[in-house]
mmCIF file of the N, C-alpha and C atoms, coordinates in Angstrom:
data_MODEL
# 
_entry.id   MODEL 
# 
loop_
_atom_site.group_PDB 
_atom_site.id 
_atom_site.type_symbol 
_atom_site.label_atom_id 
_atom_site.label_alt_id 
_atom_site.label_comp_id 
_atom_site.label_asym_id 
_atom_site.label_entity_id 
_atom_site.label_seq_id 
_atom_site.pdbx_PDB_ins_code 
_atom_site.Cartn_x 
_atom_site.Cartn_y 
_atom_site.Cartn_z 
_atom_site.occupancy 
_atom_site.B_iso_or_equiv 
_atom_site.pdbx_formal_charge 
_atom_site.auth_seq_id 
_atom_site.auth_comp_id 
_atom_site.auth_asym_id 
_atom_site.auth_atom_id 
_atom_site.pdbx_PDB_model_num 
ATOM 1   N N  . UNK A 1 1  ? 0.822  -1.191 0.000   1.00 0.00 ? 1  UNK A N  1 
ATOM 2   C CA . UNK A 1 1  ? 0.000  0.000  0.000   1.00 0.00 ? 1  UNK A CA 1 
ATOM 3   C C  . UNK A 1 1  ? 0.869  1.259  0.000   1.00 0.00 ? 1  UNK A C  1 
ATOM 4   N N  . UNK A 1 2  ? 1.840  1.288  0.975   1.00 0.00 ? 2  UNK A N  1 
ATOM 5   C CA . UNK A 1 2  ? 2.572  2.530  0.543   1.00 0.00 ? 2  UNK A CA 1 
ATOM 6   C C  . UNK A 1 2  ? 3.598  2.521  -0.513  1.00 0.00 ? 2  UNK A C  1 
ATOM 7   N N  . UNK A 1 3  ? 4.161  1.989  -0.949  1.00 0.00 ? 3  UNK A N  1 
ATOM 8   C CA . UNK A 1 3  ? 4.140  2.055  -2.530  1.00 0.00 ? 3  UNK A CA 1 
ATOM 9   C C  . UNK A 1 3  ? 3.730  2.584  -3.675  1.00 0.00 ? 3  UNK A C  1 
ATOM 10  N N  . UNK A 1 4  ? 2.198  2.078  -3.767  1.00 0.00 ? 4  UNK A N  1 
ATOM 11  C CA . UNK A 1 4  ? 1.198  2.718  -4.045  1.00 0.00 ? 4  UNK A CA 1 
ATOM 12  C C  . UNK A 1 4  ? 1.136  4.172  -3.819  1.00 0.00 ? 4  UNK A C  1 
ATOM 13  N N  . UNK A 1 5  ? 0.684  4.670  -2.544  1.00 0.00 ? 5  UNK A N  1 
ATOM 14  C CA . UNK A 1 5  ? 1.171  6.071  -2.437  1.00 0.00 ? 5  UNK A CA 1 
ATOM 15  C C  . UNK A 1 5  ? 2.216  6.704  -2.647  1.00 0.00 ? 5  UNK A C  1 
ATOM 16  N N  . UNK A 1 6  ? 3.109  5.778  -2.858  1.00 0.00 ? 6  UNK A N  1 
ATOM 17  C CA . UNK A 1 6  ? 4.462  7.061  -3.179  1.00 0.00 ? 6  UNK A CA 1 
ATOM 18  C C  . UNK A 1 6  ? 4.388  7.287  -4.423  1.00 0.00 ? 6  UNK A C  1 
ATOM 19  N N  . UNK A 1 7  ? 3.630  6.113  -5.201  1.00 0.00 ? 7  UNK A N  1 
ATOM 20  C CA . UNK A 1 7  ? 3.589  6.377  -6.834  1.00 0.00 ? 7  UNK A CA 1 
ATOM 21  C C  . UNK A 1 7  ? 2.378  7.362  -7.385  1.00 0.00 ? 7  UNK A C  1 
ATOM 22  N N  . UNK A 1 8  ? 1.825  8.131  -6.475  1.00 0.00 ? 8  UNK A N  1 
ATOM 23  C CA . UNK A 1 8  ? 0.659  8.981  -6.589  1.00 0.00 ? 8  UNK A CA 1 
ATOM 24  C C  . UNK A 1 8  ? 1.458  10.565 -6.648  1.00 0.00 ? 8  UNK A C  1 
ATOM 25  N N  . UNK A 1 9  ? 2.632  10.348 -5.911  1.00 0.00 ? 9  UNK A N  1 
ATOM 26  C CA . UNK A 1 9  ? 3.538  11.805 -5.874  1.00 0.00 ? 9  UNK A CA 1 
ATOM 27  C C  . UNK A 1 9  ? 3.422  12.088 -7.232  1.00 0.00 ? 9  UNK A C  1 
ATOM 28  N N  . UNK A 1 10 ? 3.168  13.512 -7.479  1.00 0.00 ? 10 UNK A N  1 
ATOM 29  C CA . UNK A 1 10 ? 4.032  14.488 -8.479  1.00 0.00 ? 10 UNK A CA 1 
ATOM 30  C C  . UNK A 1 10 ? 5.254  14.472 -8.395  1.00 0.00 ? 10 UNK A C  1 
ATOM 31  N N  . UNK A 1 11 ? 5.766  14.531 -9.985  1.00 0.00 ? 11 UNK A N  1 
ATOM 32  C CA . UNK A 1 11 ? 6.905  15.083 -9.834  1.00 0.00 ? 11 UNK A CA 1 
ATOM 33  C C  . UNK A 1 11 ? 6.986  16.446 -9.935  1.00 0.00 ? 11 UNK A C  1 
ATOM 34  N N  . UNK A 1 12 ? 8.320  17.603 -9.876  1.00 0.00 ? 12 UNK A N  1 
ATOM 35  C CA . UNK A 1 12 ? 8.168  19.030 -9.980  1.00 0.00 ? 12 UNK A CA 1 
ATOM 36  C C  . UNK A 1 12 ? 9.434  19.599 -10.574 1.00 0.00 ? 12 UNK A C  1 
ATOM 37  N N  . UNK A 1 13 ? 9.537  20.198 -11.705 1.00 0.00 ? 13 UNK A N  1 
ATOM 38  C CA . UNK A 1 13 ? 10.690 20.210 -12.087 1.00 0.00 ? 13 UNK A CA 1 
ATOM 39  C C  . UNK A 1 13 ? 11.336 21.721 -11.818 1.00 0.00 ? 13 UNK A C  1 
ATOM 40  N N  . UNK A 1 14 ? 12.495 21.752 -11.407 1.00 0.00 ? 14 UNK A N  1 
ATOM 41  C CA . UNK A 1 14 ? 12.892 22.963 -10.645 1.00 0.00 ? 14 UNK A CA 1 
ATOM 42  C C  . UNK A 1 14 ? 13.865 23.341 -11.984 1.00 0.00 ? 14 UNK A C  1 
ATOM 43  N N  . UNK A 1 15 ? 13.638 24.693 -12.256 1.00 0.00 ? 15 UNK A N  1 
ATOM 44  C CA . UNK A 1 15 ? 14.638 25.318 -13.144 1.00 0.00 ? 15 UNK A CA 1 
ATOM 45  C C  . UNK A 1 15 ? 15.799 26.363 -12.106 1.00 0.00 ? 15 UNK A C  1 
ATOM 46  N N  . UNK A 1 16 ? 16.900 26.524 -11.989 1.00 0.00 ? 16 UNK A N  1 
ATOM 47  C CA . UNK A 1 16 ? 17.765 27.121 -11.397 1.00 0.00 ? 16 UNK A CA 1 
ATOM 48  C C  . UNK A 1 16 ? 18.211 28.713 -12.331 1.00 0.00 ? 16 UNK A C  1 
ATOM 49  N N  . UNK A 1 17 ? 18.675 29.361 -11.604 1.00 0.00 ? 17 UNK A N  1 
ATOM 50  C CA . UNK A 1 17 ? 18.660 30.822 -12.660 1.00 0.00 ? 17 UNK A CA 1 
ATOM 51  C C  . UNK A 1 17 ? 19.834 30.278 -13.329 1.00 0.00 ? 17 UNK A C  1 
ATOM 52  N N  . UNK A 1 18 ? 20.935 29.458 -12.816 1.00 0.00 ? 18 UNK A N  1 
ATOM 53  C CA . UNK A 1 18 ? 21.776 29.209 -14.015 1.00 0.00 ? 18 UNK A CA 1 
ATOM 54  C C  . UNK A 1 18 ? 21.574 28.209 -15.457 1.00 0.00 ? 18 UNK A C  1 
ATOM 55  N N  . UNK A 1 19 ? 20.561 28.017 -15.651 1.00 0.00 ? 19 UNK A N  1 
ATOM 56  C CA . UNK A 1 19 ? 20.069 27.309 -15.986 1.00 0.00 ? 19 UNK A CA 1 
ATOM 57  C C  . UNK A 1 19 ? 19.426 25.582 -16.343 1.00 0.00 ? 19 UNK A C  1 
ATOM 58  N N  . UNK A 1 20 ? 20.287 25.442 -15.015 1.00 0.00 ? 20 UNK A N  1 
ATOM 59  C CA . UNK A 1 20 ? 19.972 23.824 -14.827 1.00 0.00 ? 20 UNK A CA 1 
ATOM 60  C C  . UNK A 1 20 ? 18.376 23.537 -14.336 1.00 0.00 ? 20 UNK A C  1 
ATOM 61  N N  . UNK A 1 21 ? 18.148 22.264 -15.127 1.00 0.00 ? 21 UNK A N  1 
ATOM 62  C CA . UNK A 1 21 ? 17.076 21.764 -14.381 1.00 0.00 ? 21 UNK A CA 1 
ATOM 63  C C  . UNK A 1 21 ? 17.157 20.560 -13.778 1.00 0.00 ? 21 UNK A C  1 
ATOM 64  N N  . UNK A 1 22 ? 16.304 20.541 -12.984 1.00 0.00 ? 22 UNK A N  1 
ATOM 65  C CA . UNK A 1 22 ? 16.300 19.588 -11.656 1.00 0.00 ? 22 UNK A CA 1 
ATOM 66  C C  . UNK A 1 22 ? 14.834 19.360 -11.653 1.00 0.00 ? 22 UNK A C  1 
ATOM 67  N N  . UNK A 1 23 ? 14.831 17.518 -11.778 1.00 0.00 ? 23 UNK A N  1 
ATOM 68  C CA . UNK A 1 23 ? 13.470 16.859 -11.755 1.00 0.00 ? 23 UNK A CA 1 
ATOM 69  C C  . UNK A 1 23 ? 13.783 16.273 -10.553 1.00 0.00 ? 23 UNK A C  1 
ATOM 70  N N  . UNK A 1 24 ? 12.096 16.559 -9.784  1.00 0.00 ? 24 UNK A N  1 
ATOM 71  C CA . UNK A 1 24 ? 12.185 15.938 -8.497  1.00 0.00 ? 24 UNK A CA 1 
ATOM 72  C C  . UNK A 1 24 ? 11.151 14.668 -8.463  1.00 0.00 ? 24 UNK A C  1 
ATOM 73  N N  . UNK A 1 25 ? 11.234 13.923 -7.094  1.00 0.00 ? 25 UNK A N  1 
ATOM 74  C CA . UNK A 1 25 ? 10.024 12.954 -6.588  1.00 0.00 ? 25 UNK A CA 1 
ATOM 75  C C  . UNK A 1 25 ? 9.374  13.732 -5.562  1.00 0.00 ? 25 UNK A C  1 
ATOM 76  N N  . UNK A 1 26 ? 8.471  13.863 -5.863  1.00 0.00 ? 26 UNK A N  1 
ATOM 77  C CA . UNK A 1 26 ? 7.427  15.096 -4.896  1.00 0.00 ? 26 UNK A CA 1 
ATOM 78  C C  . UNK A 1 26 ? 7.817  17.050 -4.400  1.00 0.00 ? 26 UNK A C  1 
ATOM 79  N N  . UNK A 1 27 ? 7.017  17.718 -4.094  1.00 0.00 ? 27 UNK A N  1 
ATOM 80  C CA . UNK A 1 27 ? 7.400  18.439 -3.648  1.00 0.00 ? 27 UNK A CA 1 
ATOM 81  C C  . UNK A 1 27 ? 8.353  19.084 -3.183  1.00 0.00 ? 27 UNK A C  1 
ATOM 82  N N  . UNK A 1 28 ? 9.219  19.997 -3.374  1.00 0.00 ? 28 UNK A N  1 
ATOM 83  C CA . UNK A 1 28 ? 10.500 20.236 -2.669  1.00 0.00 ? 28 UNK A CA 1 
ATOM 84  C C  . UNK A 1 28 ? 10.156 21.101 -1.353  1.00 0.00 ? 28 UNK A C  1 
ATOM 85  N N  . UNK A 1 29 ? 10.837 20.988 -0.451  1.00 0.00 ? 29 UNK A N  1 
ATOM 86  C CA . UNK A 1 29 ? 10.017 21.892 1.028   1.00 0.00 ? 29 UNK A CA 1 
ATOM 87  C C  . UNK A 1 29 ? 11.329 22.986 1.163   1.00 0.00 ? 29 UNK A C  1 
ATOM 88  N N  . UNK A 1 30 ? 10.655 23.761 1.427   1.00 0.00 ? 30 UNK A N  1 
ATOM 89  C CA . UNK A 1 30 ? 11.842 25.088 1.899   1.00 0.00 ? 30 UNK A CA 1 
ATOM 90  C C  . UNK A 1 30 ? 11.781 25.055 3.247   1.00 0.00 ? 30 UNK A C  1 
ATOM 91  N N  . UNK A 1 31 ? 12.955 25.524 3.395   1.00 0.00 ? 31 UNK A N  1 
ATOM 92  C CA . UNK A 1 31 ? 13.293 25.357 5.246   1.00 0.00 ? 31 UNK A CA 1 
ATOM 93  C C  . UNK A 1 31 ? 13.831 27.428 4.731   1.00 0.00 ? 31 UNK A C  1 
ATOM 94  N N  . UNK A 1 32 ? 12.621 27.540 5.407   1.00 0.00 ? 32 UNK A N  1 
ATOM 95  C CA . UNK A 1 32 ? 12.553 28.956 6.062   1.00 0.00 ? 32 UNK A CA 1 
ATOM 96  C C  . UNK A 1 32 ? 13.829 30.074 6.638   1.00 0.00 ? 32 UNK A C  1 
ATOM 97  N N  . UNK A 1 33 ? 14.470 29.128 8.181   1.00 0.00 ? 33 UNK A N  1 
ATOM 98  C CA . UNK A 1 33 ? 14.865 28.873 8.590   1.00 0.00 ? 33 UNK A CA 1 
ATOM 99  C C  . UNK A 1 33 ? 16.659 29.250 7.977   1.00 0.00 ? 33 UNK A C  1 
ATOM 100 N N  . UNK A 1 34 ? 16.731 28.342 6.817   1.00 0.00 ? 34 UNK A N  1 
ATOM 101 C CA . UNK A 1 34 ? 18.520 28.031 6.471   1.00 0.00 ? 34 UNK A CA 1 
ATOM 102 C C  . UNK A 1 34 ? 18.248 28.568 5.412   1.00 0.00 ? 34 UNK A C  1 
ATOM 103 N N  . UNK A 1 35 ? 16.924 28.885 4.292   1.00 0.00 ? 35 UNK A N  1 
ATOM 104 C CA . UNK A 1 35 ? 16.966 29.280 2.973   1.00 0.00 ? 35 UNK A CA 1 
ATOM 105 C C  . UNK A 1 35 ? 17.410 28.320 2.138   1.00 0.00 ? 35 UNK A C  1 
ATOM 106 N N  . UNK A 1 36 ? 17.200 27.037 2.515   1.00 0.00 ? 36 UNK A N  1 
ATOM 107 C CA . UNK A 1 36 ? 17.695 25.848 1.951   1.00 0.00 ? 36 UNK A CA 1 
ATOM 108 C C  . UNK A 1 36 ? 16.437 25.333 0.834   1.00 0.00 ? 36 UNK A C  1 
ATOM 109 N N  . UNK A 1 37 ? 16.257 24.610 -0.146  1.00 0.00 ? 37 UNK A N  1 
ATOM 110 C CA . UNK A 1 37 ? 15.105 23.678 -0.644  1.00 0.00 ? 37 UNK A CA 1 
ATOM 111 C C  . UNK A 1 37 ? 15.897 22.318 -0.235  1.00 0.00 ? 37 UNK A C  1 
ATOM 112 N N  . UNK A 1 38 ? 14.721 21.373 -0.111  1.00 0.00 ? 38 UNK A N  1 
ATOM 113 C CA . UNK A 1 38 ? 15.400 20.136 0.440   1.00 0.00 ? 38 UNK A CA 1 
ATOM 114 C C  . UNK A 1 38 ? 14.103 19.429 -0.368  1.00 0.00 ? 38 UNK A C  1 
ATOM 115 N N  . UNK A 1 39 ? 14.852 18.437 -1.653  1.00 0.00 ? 39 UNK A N  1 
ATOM 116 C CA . UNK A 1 39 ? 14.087 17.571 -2.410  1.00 0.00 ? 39 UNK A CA 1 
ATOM 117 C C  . UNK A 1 39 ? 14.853 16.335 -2.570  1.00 0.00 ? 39 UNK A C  1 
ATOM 118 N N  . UNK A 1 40 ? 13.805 15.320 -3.454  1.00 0.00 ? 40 UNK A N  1 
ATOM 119 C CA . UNK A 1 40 ? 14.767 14.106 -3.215  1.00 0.00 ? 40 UNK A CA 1 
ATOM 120 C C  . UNK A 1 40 ? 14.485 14.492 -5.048  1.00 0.00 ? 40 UNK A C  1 
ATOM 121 N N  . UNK A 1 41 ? 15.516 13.606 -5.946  1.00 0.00 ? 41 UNK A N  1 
ATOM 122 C CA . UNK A 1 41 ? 16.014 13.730 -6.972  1.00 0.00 ? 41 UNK A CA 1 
ATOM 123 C C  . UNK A 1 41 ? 15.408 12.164 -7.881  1.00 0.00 ? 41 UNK A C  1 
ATOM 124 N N  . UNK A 1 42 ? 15.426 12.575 -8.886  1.00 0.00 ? 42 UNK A N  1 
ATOM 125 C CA . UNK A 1 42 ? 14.838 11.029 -9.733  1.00 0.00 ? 42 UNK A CA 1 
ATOM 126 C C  . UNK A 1 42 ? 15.296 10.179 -8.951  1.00 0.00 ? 42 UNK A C  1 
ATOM 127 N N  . UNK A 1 43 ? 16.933 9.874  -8.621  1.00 0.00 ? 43 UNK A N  1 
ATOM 128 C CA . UNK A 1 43 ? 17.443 8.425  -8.241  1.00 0.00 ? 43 UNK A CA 1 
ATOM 129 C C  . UNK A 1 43 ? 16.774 8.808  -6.658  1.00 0.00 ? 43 UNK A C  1 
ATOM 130 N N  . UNK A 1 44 ? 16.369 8.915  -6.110  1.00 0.00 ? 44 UNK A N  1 
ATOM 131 C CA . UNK A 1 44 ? 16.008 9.057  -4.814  1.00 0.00 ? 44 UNK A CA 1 
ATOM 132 C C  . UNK A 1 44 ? 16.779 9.475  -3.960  1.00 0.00 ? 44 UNK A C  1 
ATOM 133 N N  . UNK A 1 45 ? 17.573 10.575 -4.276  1.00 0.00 ? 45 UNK A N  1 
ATOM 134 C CA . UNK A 1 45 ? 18.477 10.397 -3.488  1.00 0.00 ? 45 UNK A CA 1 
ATOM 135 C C  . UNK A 1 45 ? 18.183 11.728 -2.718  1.00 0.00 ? 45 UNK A C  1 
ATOM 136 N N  . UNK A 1 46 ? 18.109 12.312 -1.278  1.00 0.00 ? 46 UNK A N  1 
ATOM 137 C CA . UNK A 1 46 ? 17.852 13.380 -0.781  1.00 0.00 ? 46 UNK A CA 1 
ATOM 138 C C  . UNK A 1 46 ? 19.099 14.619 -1.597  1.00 0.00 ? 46 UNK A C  1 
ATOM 139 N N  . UNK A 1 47 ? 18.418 15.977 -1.693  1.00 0.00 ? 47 UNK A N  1 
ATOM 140 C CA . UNK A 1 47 ? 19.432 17.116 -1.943  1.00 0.00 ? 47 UNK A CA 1 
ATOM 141 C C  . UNK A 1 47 ? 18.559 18.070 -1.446  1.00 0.00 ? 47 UNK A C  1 
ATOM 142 N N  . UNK A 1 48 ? 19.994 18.830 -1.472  1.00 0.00 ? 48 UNK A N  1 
ATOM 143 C CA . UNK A 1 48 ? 19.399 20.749 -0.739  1.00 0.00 ? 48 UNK A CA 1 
ATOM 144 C C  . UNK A 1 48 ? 19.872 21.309 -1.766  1.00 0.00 ? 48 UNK A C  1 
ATOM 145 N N  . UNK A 1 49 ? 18.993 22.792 -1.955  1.00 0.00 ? 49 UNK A N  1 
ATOM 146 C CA . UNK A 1 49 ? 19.562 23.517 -3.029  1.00 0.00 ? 49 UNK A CA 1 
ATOM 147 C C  . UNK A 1 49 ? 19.399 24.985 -2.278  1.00 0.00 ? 49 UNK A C  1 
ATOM 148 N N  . UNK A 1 50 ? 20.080 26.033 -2.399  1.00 0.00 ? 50 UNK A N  1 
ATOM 149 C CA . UNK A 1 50 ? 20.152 27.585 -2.048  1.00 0.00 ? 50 UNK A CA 1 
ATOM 150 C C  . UNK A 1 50 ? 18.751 27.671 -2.393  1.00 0.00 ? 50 UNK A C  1 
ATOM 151 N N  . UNK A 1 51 ? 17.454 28.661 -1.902  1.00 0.00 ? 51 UNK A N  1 
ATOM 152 C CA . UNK A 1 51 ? 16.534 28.613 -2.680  1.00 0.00 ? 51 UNK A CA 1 
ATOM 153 C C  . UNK A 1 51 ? 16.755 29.924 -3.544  1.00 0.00 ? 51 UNK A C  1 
ATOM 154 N N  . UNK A 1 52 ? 17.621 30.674 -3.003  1.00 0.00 ? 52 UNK A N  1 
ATOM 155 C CA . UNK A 1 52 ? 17.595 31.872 -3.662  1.00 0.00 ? 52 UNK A CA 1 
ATOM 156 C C  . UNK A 1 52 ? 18.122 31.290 -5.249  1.00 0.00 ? 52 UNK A C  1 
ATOM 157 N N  . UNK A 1 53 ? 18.842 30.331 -5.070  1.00 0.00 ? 53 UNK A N  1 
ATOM 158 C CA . UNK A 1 53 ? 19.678 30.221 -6.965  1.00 0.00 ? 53 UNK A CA 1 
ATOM 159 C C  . UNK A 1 53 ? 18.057 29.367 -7.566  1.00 0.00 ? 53 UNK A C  1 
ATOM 160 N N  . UNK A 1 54 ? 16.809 29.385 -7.342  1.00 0.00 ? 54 UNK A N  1 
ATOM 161 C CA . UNK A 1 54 ? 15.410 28.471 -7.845  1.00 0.00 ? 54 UNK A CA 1 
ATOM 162 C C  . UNK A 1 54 ? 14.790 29.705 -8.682  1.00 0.00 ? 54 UNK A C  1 
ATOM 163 N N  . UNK A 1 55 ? 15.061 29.665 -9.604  1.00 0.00 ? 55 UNK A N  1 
ATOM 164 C CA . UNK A 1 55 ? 13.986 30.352 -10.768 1.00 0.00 ? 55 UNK A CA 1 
ATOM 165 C C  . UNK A 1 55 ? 12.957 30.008 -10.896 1.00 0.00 ? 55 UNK A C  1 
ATOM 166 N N  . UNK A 1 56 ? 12.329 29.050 -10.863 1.00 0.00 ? 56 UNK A N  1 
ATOM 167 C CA . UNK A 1 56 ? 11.033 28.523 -11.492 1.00 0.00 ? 56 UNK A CA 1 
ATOM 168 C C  . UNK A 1 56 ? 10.627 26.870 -10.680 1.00 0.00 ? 56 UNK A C  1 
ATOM 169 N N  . UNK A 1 57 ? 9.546  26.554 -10.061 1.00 0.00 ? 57 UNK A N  1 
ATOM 170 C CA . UNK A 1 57 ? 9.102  25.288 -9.517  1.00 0.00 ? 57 UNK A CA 1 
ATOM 171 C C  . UNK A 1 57 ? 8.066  25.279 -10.464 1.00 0.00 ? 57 UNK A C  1 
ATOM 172 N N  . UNK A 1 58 ? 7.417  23.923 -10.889 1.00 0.00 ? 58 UNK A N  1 
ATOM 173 C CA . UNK A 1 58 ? 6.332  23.964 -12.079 1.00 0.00 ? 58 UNK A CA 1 
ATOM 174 C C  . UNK A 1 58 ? 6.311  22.190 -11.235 1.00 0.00 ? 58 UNK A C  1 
ATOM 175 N N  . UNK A 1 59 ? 4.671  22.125 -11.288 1.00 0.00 ? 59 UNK A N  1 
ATOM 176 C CA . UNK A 1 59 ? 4.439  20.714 -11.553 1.00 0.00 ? 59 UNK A CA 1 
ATOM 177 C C  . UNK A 1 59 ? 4.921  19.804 -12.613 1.00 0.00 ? 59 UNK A C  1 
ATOM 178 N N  . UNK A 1 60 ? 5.168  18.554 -12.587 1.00 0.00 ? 60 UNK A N  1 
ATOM 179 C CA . UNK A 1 60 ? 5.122  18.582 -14.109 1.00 0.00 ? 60 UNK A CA 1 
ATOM 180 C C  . UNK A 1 60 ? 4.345  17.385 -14.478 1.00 0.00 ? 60 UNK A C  1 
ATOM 181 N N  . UNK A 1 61 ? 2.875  17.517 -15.199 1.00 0.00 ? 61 UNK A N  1 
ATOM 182 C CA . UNK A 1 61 ? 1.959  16.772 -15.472 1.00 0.00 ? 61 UNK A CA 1 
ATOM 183 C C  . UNK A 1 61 ? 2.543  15.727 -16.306 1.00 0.00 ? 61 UNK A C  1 
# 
């Protein structure tokens, strides 16, 4: 069953002002706090990104 739910996540693809993009597995959460984004990445792997260097978050249907 949770499986299942994890396969219900959106993905969200983050464009960076330098122009990289970054496809995520669910939501990326901002930590307020450090100014950090903290997402996990296709391979699953957890990352943080500056949020200030995030140009653009978009669902991606």
């Amino acid at each position: 069953m949770l499986a299942l739910l994890a396969g219900c996540s959106s993905n969200y693809v983050m464009t960076t002002k330098s122009g990289q993009t970054i496809v995520t597995q669910g939501k990326p959460k901002l930590d307020k706090d450090t100014g950090m984004t903290s997402y996990t990445d296709e391979s699953g792997n957890k990352r943080q990104i500056n949020s200030s260097d995030v140009a653009q978050l978009v669902e991606d249907n």
